[in-house]
C-alpha positions in Angstrom: 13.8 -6.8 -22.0 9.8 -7.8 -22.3 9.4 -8.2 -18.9 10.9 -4.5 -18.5 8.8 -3.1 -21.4 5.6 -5.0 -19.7 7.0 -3.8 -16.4 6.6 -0.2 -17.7 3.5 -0.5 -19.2 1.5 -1.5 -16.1 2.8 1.2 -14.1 1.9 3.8 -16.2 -1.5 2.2 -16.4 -1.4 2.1 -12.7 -0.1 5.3 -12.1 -2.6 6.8 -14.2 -5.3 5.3 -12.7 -3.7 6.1 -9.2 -3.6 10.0 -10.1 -7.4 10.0 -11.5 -8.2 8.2 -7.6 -5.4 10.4 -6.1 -5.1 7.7 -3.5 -1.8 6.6 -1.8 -2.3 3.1 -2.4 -0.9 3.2 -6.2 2.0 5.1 -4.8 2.8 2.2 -3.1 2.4 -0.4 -5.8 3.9 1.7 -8.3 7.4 1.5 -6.1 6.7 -1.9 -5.3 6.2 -3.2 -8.5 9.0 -1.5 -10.5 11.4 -2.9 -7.4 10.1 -6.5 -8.2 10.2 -6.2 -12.0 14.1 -5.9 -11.6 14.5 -9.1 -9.5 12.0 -11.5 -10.9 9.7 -11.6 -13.3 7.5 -14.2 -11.3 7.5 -12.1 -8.3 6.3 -9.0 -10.7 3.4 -11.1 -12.2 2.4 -12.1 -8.6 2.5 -8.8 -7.1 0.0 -7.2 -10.0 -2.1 -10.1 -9.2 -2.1 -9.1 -5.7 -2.4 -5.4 -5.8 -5.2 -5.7 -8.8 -6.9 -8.1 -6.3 -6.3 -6.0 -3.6 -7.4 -2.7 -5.4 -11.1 -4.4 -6.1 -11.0 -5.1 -2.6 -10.2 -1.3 -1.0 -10.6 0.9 -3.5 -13.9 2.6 -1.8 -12.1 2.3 1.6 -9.1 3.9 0.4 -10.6 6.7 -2.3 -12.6 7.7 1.3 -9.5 8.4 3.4 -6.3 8.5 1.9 -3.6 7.4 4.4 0.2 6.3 4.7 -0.7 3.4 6.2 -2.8 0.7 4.2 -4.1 -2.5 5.4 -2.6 -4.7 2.7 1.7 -4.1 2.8 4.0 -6.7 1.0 7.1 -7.7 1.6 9.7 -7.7 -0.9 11.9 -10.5 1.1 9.3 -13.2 0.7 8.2 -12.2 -3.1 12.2 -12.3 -4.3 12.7 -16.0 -3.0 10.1 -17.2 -5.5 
């Protein structure tokens, strides 16, 4: 139940940031993430490492030209064996 209630928590903080950058990106993790909180909790805490990481990373690229398609994808299959 606390890794649901943490679950929730970051991807309204996400998703809030993701509407004030109206990007596509936080789209993206915010289906991602709530997928992964649902199977593992290790596999949750690794993916908002990732995407937080990632976000540092292309957040000017990806505020400049929103697309469907971003560099950095991740693939539930390898995250759920963990």
């Amino acid at each position: 139940m606390a890794a649901f209630l943490l679950a929730v928590f970051l991807l309204a903080v996400f998703f809030l940031v993701g509407r004030f950058l109206e990007t596509f990106f936080f789209a993206t993790f915010f289906l991602v993430a709530f997928g992964a909180a649902f199977g593992s909790f290790s596999a949750f805490v690794l993916l908002v490492l990732r995407e937080t990481v990632s976000f540092i990373l292309l957040a000017p690229s990806a505020s400049l030209s929103p697309t469907l398609s971003t560099p950095f994808l991740i693939d539930l299959r390898a995250s759920s064996s963990l």
